[in-house]
C-alpha positions as CSV (number, residue, x, y, z in Angstrom):
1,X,5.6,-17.8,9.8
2,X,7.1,-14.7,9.8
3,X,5.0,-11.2,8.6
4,X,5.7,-7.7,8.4
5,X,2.9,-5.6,8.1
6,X,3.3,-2.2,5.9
7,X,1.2,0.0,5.9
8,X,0.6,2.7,2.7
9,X,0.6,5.7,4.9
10,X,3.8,4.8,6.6
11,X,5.7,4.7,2.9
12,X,4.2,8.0,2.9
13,X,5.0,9.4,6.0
14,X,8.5,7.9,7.3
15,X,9.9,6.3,3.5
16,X,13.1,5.7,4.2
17,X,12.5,4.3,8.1
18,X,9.8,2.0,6.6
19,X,12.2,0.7,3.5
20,X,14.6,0.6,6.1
21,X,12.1,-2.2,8.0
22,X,11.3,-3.8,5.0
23,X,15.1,-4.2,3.9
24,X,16.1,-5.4,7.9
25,X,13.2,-7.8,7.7
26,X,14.1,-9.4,4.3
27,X,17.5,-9.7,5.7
28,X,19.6,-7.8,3.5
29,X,22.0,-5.5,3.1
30,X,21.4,-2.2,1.4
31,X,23.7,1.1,1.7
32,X,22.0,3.8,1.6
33,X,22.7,5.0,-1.5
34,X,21.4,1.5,-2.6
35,X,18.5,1.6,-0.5
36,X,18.3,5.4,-2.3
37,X,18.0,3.5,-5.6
38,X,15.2,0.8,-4.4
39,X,13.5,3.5,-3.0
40,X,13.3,5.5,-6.2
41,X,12.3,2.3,-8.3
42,X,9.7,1.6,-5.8
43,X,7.9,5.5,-6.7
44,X,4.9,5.8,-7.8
45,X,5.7,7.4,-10.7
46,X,7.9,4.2,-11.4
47,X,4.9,1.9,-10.6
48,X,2.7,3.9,-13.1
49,X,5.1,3.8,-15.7
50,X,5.9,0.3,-15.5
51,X,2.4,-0.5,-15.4
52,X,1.4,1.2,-18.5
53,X,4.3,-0.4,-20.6
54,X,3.4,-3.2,-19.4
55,X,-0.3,-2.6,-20.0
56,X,-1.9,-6.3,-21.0
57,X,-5.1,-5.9,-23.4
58,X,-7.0,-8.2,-21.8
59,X,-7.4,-6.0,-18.8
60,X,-8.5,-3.2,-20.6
61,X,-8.8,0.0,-18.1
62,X,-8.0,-1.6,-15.1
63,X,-4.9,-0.7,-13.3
64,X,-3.3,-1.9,-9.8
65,X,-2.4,1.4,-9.0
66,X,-4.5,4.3,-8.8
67,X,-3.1,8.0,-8.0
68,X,-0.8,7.3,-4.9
69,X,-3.1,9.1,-2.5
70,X,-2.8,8.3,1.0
71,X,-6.9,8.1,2.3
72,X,-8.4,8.1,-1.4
73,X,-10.3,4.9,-0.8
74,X,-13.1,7.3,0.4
75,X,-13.6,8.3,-3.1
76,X,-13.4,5.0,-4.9
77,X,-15.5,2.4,-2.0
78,X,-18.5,2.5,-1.4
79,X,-20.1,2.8,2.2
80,X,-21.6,-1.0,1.4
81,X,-17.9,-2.0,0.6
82,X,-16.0,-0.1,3.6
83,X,-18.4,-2.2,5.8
84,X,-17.9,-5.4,4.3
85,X,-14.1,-4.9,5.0
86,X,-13.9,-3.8,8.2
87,X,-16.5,-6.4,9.1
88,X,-14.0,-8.9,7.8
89,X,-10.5,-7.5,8.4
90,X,-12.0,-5.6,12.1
91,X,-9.1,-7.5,13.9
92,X,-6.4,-7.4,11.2
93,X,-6.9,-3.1,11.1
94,X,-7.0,-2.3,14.9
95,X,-3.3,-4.0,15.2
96,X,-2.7,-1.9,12.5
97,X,-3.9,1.2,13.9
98,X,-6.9,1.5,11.7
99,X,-9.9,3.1,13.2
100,X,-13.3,1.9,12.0
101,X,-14.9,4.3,9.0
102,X,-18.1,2.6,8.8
103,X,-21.3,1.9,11.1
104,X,-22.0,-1.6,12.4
105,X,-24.3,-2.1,9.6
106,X,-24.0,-1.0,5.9
């Protein structure tokens, strides 16, 4: 029952505090040159990389990571797909601290 909500703009922002939250919450203990380490294995860059040797044929182009841009969604959705999420999620986002984007109709 228990959820800890990250969001992508506070890895951004405040790294280490949020891998600090993440670490508290999964109960373990890291140093901090071990937390250092996970941090750096967690990058980006390490994501990409991983991803591409790991690329599988069958999906082609697609990737799970994209260019590790904090607000780049506004390039890739469209205004039809930001409303259909915030439609849905509307709840989830405000106790995130997410503001609507869209209009109430797409």
């Amino acid at each position: 029952e228990r959820v800890l909500f990250v969001r992508y703009e506070d890895l951004k922002s405040s790294t280490l505090e949020t891998f600090r939250r993440i670490v508290d919450f999964c109960g373990l203990r890291l140093s901090d040159e071990e937390l250092g380490d996970f941090i750096e294995r967690s990058s980006f860059q390490n994501m990409r990389r991983a991803e591409e040797a790991g690329t599988d044929s069958e999906a082609g182009d697609m990737r799970f990571t994209r260019k590790g841009v904090v607000g780049d969604w506004r390039n890739e959705l469209s205004p039809e797909s930001v409303w259909v999420i915030e439609d849905r999620y509307r709840s989830l986002m405000a106790t995130l601290g997410y503001q609507p984007n869209s209009d109430d109709t797409p």
